[in-house]
N, C-alpha and C positions, 0 to 999 in steps of 0.2 A: 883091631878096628881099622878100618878102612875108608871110611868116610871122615874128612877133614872139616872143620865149623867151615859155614859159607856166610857171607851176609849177598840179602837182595833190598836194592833202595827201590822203594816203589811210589810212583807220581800221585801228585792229589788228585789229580784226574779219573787213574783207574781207583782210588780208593772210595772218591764219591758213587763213581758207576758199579763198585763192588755194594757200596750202602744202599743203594736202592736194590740193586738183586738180591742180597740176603736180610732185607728189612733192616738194615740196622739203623735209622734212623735218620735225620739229619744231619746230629752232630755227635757220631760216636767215637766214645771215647778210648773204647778200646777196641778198636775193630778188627786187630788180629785174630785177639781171644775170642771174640762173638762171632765171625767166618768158622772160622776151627768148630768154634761148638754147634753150628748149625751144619757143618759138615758131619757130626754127630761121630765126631773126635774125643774119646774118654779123656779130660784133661785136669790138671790141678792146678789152680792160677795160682802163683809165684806174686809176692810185694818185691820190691826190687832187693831187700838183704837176700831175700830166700831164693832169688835167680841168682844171686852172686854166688852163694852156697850150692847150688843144685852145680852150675856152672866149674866151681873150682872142687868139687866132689868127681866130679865126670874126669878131672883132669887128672885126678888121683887116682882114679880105675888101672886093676891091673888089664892086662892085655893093650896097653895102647904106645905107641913107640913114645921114646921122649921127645923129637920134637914138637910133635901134636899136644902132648902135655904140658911141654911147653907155652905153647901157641892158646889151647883153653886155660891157663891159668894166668896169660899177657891180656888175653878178652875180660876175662872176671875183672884186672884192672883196670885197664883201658878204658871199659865202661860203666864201672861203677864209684872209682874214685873220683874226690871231686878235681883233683888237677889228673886225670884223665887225657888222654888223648881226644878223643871228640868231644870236650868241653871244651879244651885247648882251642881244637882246629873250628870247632862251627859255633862258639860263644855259647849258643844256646840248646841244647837239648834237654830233651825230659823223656823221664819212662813212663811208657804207655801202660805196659802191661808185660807179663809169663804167663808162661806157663810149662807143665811139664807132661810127659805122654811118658808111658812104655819106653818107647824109642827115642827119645829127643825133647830138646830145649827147646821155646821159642822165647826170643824176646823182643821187645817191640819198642822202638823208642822214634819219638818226634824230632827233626830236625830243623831248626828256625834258620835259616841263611840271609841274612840282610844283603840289602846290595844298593852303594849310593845312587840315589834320586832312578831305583824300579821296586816294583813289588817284592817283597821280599818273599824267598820262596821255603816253601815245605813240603818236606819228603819224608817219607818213611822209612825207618830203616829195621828189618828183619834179619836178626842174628840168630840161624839154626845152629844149634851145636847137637850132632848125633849121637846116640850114648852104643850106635854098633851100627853094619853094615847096614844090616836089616831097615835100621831107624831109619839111615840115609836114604832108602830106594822109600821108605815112607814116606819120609820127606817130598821131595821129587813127587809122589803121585798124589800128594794133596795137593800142592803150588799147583801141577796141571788141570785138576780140577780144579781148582779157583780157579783160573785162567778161562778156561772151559765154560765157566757158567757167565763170568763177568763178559768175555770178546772183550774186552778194553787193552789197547798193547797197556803193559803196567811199567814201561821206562822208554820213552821214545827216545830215538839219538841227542834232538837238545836236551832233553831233559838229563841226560848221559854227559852232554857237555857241559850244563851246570852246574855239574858231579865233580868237575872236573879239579877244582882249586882243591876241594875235601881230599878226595882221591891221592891228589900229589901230596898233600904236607901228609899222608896219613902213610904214604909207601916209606917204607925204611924203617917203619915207626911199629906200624901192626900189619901183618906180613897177614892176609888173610885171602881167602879166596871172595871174589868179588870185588876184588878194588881195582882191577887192572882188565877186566873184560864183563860184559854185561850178563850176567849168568841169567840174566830170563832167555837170553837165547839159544844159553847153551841146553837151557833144562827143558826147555821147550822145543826142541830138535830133539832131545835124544828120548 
């Protein structure tokens, strides 16, 4: 296995502009899962024990090196216990929704960030865990078709810089891809 779990934090901005181009509604609830399945993506939506399961199953797979098994069986905790790391670091989050494909994990969770006397802000956070290569270049060409339909940037640089307090207390802690450079960029170039 060659593709490593990514997460992508995505703005309320492009999420709203994602809801109106895939009908989702005004106030959806799960809007990763309902993007996905109006992409007309074969998927099985996961409650959060059964991501954690699908997630630390994936990390048990033979062919995959052990630090990666490492790393998806630090995610199953990280985000699902309740003293957690990003309960820790953001007070508040909640899970949105899974799901699972052929090729890959998705899981979706809300991020509440207080911040004294401004709005307090929320982001989305999108943990792909690939279950093979193949999953990974899946991956990759759904995100850019989302991208594609929506035109909305989905993390501008502030929004990247309000990232930033998470990002820091979260380095040392959960070594993952996407905490240390904006991977819409990089997914979206290559």
């Amino acid at each position: 296995m060659n593709e490593e779990p990514f997460v992508l934090f995505i703005s309320k901005k492009f999420l709203d502009k994602a809801s109106k181009v895939f009908g989702l509604g005004f106030l959806a609830r799960k809007p990763a899962l309902d993007i996905f399945k109006k992409l007309g993506v074969q998927l099985t939506e996961l409650d959060r024990d059964q991501a954690k399961n699908a997630i630390e199953k994936v990390g048990e797979s033979k062919g995959i090196n052990i630090s990666t098994a490492q790393l998806i069986k630090g995610l199953a905790l990280a985000f699902f216990l309740p003293t957690g790391i990003f309960l820790a670091t953001l007070k508040k989050v909640h899970y949105r929704s899974g799901f699972e494909t052929d090729d890959f994990i998705l899981v979706e969770l809300l991020a509440e960030i207080p911040r004294a006397f401004k709005t307090t802000l929320f982001y989305d956070i999108w943990l792909f865990v690939s279950k093979s290569e193949k999953g990974g270049e899946k991956v990759k060409e759904l995100i850019k078709e989302v991208f594609g339909k929506v035109g909305e940037v989905p993390l501008s640089n502030e929004d990247w810089e309000n990232l930033k307090p998470i990002r820091e207390k979260l380095s040392g802690k959960l070594e993952i891809k996407g905490l240390y450079e904006n991977l819409w960029k990089t997914i979206l170039k290559g």
